[in-house]
RODO-2510 file (C-alpha; in nm, 4 decimals, decimal comma):
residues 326
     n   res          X          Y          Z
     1     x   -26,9866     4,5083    -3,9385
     2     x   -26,8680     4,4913    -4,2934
     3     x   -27,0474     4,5959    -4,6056
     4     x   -27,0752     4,2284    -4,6933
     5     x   -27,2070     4,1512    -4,3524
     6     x   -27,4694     4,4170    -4,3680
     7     x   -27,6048     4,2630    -4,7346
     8     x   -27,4025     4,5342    -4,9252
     9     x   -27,1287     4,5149    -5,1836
    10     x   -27,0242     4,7310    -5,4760
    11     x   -27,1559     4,5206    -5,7593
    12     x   -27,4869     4,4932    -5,5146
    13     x   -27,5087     4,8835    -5,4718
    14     x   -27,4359     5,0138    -5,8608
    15     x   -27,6820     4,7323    -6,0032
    16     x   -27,9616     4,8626    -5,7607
    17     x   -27,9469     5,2324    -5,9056
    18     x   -27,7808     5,2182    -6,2259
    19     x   -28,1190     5,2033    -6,3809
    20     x   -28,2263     5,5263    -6,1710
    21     x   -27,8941     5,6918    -6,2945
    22     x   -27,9841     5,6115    -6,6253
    23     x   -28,3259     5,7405    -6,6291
    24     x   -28,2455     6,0376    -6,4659
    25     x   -27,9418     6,1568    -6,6204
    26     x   -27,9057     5,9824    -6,9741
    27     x   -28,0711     6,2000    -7,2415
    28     x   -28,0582     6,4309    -7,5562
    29     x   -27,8761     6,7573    -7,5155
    30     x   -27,9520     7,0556    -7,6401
    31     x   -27,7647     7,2636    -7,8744
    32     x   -27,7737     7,5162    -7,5786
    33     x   -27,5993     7,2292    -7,3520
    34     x   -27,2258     7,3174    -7,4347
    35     x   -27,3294     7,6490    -7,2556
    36     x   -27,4079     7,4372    -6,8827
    37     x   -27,2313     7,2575    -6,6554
    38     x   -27,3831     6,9590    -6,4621
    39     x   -27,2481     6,9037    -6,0945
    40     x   -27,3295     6,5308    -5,9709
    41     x   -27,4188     6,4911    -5,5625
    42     x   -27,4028     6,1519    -5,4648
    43     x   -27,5272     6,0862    -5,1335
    44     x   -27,5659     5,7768    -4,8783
    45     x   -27,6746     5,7114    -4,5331
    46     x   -27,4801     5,4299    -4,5814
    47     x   -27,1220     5,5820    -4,5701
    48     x   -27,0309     5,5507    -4,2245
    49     x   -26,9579     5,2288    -4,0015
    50     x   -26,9102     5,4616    -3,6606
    51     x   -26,6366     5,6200    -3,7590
    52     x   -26,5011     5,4798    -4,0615
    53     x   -26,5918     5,5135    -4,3528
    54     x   -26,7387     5,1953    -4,5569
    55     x   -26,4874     5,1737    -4,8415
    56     x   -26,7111     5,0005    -5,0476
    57     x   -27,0110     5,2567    -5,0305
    58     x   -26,7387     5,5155    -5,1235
    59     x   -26,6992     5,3205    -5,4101
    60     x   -27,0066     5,2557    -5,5196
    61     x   -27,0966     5,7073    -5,4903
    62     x   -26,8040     5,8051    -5,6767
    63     x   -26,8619     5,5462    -5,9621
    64     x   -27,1954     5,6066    -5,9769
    65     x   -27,1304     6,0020    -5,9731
    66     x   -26,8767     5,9520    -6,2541
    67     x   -27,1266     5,7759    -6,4318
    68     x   -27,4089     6,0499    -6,4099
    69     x   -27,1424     6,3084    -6,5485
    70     x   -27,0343     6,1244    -6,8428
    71     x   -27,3870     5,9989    -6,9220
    72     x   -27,2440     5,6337    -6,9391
    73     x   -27,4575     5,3404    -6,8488
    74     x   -27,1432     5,1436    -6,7820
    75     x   -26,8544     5,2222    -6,5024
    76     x   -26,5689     5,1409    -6,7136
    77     x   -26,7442     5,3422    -6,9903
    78     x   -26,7494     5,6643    -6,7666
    79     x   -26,4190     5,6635    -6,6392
    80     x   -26,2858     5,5959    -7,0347
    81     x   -26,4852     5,9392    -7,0684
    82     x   -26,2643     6,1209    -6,8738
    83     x   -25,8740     5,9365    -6,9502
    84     x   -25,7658     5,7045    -7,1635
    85     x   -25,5582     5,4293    -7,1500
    86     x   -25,1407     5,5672    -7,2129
    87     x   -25,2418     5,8960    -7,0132
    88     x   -24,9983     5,9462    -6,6909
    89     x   -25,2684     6,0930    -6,4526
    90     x   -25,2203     6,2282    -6,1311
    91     x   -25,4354     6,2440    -5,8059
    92     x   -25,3999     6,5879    -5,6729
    93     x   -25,5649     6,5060    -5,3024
    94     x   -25,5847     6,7728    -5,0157
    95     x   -25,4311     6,7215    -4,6782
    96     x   -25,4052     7,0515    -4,5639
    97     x   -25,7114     7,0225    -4,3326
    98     x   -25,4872     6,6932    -4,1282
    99     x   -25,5635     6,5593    -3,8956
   100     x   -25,9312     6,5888    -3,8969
   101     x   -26,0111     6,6625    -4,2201
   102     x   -25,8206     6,5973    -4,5572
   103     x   -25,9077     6,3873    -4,8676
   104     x   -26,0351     6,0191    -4,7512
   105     x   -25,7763     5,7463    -4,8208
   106     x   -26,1289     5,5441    -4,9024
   107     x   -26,2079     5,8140    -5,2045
   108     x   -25,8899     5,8438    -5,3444
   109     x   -25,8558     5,4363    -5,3249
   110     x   -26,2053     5,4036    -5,5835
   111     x   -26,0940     5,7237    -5,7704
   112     x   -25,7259     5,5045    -5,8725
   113     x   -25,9564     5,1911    -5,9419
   114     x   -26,2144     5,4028    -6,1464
   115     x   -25,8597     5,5146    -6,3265
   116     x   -25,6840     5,2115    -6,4252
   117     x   -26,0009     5,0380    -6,5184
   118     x   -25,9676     5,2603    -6,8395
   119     x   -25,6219     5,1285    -6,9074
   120     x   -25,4227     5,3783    -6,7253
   121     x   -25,1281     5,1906    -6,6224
   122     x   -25,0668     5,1543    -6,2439
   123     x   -24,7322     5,2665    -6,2836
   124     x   -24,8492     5,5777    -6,4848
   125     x   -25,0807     5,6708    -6,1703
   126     x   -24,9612     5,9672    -5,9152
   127     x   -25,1467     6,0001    -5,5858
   128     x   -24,9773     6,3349    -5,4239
   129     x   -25,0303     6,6813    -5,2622
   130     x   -24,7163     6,9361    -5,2446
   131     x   -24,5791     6,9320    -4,8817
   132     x   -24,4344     6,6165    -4,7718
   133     x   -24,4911     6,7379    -4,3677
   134     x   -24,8377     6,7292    -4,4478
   135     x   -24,8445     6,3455    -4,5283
   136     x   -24,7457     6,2324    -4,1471
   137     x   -25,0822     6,2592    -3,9261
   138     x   -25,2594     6,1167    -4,2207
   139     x   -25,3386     5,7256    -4,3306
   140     x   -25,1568     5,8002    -4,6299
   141     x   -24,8414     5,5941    -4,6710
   142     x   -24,5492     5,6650    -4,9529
   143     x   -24,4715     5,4200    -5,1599
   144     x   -24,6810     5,2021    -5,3656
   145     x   -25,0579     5,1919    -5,3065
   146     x   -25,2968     4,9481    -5,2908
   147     x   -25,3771     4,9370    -5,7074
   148     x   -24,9942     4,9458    -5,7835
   149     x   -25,0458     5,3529    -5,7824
   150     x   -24,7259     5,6002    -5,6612
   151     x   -24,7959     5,7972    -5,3172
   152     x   -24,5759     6,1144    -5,3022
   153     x   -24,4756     6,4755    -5,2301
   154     x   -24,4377     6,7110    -5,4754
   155     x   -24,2193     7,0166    -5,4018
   156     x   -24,0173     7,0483    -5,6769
   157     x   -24,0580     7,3187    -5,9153
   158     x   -24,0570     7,4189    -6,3420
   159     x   -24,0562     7,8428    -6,3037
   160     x   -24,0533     7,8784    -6,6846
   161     x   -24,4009     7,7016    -6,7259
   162     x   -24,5264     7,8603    -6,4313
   163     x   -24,7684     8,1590    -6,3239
   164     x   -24,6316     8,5102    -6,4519
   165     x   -24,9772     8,6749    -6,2380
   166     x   -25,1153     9,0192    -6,2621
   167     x   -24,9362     8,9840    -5,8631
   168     x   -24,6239     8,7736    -5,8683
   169     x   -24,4733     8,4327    -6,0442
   170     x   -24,5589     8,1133    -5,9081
   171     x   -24,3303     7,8337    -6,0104
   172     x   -24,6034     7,5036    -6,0857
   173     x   -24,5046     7,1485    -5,9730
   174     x   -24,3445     6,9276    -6,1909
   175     x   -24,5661     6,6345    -6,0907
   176     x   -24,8545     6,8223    -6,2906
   177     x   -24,6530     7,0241    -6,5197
   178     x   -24,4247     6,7371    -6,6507
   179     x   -24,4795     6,3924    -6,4893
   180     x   -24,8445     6,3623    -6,6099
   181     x   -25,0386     6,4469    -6,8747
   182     x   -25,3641     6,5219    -6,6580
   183     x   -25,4565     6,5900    -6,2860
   184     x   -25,7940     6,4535    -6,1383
   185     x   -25,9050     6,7040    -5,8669
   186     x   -25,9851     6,5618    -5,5090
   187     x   -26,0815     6,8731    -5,2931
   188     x   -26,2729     6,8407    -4,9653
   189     x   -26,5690     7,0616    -4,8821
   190     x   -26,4141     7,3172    -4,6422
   191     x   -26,4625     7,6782    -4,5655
   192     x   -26,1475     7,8749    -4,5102
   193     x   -26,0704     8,2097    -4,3179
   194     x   -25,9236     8,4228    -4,5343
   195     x   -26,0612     8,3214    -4,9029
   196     x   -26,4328     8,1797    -4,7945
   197     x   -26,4059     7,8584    -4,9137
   198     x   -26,1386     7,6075    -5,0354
   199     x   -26,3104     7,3761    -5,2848
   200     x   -26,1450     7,2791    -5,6560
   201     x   -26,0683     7,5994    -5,7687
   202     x   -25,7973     7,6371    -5,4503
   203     x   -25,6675     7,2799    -5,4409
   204     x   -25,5346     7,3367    -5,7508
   205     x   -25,4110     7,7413    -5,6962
   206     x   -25,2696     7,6603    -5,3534
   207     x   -25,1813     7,2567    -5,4308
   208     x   -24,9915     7,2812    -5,7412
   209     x   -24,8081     7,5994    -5,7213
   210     x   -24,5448     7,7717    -5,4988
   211     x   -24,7349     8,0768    -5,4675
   212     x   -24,5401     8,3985    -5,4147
   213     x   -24,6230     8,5621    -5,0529
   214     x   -24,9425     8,7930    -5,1495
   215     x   -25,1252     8,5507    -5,2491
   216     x   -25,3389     8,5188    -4,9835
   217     x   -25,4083     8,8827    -4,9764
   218     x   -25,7537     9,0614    -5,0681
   219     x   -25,9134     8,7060    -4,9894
   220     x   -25,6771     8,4941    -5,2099
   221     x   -25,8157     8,7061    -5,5465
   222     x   -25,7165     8,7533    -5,8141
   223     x   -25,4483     8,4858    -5,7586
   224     x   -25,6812     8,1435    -5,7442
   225     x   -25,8476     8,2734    -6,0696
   226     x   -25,5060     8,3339    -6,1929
   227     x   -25,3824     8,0263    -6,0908
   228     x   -25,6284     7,7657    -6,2073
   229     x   -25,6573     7,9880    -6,5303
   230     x   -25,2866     7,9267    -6,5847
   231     x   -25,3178     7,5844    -6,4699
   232     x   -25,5347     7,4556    -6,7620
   233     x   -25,3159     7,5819    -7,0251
   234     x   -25,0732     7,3669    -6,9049
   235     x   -25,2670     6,9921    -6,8392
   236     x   -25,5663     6,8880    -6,8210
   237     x   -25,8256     6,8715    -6,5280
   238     x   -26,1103     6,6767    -6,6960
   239     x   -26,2535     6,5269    -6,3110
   240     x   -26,3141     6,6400    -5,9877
   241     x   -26,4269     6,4374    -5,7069
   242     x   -26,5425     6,6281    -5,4551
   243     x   -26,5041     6,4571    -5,0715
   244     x   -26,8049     6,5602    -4,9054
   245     x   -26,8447     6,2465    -4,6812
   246     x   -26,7230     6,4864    -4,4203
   247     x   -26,7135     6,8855    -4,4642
   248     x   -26,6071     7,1665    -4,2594
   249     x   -26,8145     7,4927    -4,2350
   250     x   -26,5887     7,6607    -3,9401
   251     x   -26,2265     7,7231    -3,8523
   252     x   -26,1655     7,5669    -4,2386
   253     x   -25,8699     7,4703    -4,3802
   254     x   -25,7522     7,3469    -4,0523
   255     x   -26,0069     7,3198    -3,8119
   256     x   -25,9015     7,3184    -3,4278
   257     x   -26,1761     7,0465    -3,3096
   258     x   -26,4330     6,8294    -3,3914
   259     x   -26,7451     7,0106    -3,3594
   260     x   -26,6583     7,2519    -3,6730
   261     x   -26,7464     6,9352    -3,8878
   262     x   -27,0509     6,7589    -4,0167
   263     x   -27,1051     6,4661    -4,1966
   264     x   -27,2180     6,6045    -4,5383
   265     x   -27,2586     6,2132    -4,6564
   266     x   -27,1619     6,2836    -5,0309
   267     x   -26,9794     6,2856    -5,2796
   268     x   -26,9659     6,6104    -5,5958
   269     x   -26,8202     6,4942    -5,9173
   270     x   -26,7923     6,7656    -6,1540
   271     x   -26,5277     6,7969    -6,4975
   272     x   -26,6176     7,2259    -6,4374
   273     x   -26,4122     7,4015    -6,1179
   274     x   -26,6662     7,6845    -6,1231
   275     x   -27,0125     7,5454    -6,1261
   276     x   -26,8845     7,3081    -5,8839
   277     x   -26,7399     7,5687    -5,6314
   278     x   -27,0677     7,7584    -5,7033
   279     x   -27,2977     7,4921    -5,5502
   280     x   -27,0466     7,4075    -5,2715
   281     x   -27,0004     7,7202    -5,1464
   282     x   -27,3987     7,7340    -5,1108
   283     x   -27,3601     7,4287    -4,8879
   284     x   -27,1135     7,5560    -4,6720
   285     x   -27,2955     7,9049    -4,6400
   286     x   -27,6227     7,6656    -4,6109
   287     x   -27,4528     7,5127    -4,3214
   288     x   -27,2667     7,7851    -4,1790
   289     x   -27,6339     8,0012    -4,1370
   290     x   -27,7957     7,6783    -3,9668
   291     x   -27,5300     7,6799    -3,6882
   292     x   -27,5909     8,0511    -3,6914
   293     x   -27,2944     8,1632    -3,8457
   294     x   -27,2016     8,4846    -4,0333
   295     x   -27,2237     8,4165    -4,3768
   296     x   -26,8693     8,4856    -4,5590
   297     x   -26,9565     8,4580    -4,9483
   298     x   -26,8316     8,8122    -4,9942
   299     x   -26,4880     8,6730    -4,8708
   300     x   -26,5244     8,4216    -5,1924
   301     x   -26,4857     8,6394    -5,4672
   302     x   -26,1995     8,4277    -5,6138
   303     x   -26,5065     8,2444    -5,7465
   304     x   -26,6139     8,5709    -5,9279
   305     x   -26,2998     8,6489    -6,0542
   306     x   -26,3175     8,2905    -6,2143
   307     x   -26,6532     8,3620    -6,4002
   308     x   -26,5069     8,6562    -6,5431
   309     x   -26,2146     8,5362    -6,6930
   310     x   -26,4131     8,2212    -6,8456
   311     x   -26,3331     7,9364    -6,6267
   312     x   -26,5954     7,8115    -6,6178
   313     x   -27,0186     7,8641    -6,5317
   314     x   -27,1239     8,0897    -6,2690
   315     x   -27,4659     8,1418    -6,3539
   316     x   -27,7001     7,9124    -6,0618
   317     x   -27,9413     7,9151    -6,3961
   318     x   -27,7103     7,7202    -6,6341
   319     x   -27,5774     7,4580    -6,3389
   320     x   -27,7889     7,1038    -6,3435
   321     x   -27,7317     6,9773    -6,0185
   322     x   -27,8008     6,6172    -6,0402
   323     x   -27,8570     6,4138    -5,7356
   324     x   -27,8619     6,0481    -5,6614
   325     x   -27,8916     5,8818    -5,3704
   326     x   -27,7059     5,5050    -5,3015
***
């Protein structure tokens, strides 16, 4: 049945907690408050018609998370937070994980709206990830999307504004380096075998970059660290939006089956890579240790590496997680 069938639309959904979001989330800061990080779960039972996802509801939890970060009490308010209108943004989604698991089209879809609402022009709107192979099993389509947005591959390559790492050079994608002026994170919550997890920090190391070949050693570190560090002197990543609606605590990126998923039913919306892979990675271990699994955080000490250099907060003590339910 349809959202509308079922009594539910978008406008119905934000009206009915955008007084809760206010009340819980819109206050004075501190003076102490440049020195946190907030990390926004939004969470509904209400995502899933069998098994699609209600695009709608997806809507309505990243809007609503969006709002929560920027303290906004209005949507269009939030998103003019985070770009503004003449900014060429692009979408820097995650199929790796295809078929089962990758960025949902549904997300990605309310993340463009949420973007052009604050005068970004359609044509100045980039939905991509860097290997074109990687687009086929998937329900994304190249070309123009629904909101007048570009769909496409990256794979071409600036060396001179890349990564010179502690390890190797990593030539960075033109799309980010050159064709926009910032790149809106869309991870998915996944574990991964070699570096732990793969969360924000890695969709942009891995995503955006031609890494050189030992990369992936010693767990992936120092190079995500180096990466993302390098990354952000380059353009801006002032969102991520975190796909949680379905996760992946086994097998991650690319799980073989099924049954190495859950539905997580939420959304993370974050503007800090660290704090938000901090809390993640706690959900994956959370959910790895309930199917009695070993628990791999010591694999994830790209996330470390990223404290140290300043990339953002570590510290559990200095991360608000705020949650809100739709």
């Amino acid at each position: 049945m349809s959202a509308t069938g079922r009594g539910i639309t978008r406008r119905g959904l934000l009206a009915g907690f955008a007084g809760g979001v206010a009340a819980a989330v819109i206050g004075p800061r501190s003076v102490a408050a440049a020195a946190r990080a907030r990390v926004v779960r939004v969470e509904s039972d209400k995502v899933w018609a069998g098994d699609a996802r209600d695009p709608q509801v997806v809507a309505a939890m990243v809007d609503a998370g969006v709002m929560a970060l920027a303290r906004a009490a209005t949507r269009d308010a939030a998103w003019r937070h985070f770009v503004k209108p003449g900014m060429r943004v692009g979408l820097k989604i995650n199929l790796l994980g295809r078929p089962l698991i990758y960025t949902a089209p549904e997300l990605t879809d309310a993340v463009a709206a949420g973007v052009i609402s604050a005068g970004v022009k359609p044509g100045d709107l980039i939905v991509w990830d860097r290997w074109k192979d990687h687009f086929g099993p998937t329900r994304y389509k190249f070309g123009r999307g629904r909101h007048g947005e570009s769909v496409e591959a990256g794979g071409r390559y600036d060396a001179a504004r890349g990564l010179a790492g502690s390890e190797g050079s990593a030539p960075i994608d033109t799309i980010a380096a050159d064709r926009t002026d910032a790149t809106i994170s869309l991870p998915v919550l996944k574990d991964h075998g070699t570096s732990g997890v793969t969360l924000a920090l890695k969709n942009v190391a891995f995503g955006c970059y031609d890494h050189y070949r030992s990369a992936h050693e010693h767990n992936c570190d120092p190079y995500i660290a180096e990466a993302y560090g390098h990354f952000v002197t380059v353009t801006r990543v002032p969102l991520i939006v975190m796909d949680a609606t379905e996760a992946c605590c086994d097998g991650g990126p690319r799980p073989a089956d099924r049954g190495r998923l859950w539905r997580e039913n939420a959304v993370y919306v974050a503007d800090d890579a660290v704090a938000l892979d901090v809390v993640a990675r706690r959900v994956i271990m959370a959910k790895r240790a309930a199917r009695g699994l070993s628990d791999t955080s010591r694999a994830t000490r790209h996330i470390e590496t990223a404290i140290r250099m300043g990339l953002g907060v570590g510290d559990p003590s200095r991360i608000d997680v705020v949650t809100i339910a739709v």
